[in-house]
N, C-alpha and C positions, 0 to 999 in steps of 0.2 A: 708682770703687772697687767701686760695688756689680756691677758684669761681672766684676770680677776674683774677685771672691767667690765669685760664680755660680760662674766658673769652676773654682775651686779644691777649691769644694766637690763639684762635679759628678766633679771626678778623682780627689779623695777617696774619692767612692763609688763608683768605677768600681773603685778598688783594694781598697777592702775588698766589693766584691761578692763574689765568689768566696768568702771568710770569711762570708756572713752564707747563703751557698746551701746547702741542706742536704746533709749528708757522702755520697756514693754508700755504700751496704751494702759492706761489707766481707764478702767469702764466708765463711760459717762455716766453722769444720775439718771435711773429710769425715767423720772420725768421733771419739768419744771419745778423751782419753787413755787409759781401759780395753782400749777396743775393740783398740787399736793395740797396745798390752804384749799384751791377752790373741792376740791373731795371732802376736803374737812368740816366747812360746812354744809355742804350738800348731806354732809351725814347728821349735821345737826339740824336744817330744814327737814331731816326724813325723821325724827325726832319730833321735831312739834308737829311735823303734822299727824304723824301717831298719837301722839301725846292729846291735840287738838280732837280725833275721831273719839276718842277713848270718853275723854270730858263730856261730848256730844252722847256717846251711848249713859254714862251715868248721871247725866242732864235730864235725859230721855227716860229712865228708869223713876228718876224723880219726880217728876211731870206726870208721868201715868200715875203714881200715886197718890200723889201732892194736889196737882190743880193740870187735870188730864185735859181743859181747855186750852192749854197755855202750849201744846204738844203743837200745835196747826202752826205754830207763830216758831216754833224753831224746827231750823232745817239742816239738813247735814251740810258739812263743808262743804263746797262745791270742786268737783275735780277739776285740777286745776289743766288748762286749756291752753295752748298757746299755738303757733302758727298766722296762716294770712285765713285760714277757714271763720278767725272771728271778726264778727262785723259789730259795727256798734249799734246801741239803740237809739235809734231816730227819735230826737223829743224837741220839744219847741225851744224857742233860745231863752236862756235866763236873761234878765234885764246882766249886763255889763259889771263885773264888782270892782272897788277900788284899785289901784294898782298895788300890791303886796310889795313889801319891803323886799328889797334882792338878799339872798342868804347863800353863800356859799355851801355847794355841799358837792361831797367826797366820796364817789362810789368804790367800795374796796370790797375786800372779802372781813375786812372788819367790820364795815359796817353794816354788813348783810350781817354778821353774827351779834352785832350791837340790837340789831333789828329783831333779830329772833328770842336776845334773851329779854328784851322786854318784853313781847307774849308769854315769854315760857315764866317770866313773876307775874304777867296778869292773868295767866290758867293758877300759879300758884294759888293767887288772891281766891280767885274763884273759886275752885276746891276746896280751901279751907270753909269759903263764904257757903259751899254747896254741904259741907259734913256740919256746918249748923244750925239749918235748917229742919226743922221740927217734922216730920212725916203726916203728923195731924193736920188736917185742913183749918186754915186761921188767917185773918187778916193779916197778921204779919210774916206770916209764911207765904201765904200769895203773894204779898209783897216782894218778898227776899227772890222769890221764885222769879217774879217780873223782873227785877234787878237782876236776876243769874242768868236770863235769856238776853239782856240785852248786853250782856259785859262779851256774852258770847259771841252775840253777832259783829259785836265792835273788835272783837280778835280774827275773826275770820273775815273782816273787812282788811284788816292790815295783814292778812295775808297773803294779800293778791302782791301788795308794792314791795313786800320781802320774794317773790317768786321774782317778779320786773326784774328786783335790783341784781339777782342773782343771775339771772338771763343776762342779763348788761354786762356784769361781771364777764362772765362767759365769753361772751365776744367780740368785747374790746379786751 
């Protein structure tokens, strides 16, 4: 009896060997869940702003034919700039505005992408507003034209505080 015991016991440990060896490492993730969101929109920011030059060249193609006056009054996106190299411009002080209600707000990678796809439906708007516009020169085409320059400039105005938000993101 006492061989069979040996034995039993001996196959026992044979089987939980493996159970008692310690776990090989498991590879960490290559990077953050941060790191990963924040890539993911950074590749949707490199989107609009593709997206945004591209509008600006077929803006531009418009305008020279349409109302080539209207060309001086849009300008391409501006590259975006950041470090301590930028200074601000010096201008006199506005008279003082009410105090603005306090609004909670939530810097994330959500809302950088929150951010981006409301430009990227007001290029949609635009687009569509710029493919019906008439190539013949006409008061209402001047018009439409005027109104497709300023939807523009008002997208690449909000495109500075979509770059901020994503910087912030960044580094906190």
């Amino acid at each position: 009896m006492n061989g069979t015991r040996a034995a039993a016991a001996a196959g026992l440990l044979c089987l939980a060997a493996p159970s008692l060896a310690p776990a090989a490492p498991q590879a960490p993730s290559a990077e953050p869940a941060y790191v990963v969101r924040g890539r993911q929109t950074e590749v949707r920011q490199r989107a609009f702003t593709d997206r945004l030059e591209r509008f600006h060249q077929a803006l531009s193609e418009a305008l020279r034919q349409g109302a080539p006056d209207l060309l001086a009054a849009l300008e391409p996106p501006p590259p975006r700039r950041s470090g301590y190299q930028i200074l601000p411009h010096i201008v006199a002080d506005a008279p003082p505005k009410p105090p603005a209600r306090p609004q909670v707000v939530s810097y994330s990678w959500q809302w950088s992408e929150t951010l981006i796809a409301r430009e990227m439906t007001a290029l949609d708007r635009l687009e569509a507003d710029l493919a019906k516009v008439s190539p013949s020169p006409s008061a209402a085409s001047r018009s439409a034209y005027e109104a497709l320059v300023a939807g523009y400039k008002t997208v690449v105005d909000h495109r500075r505080p979509i770059d901020a938000d994503i910087d912030y993101n960044w580094l906190w």
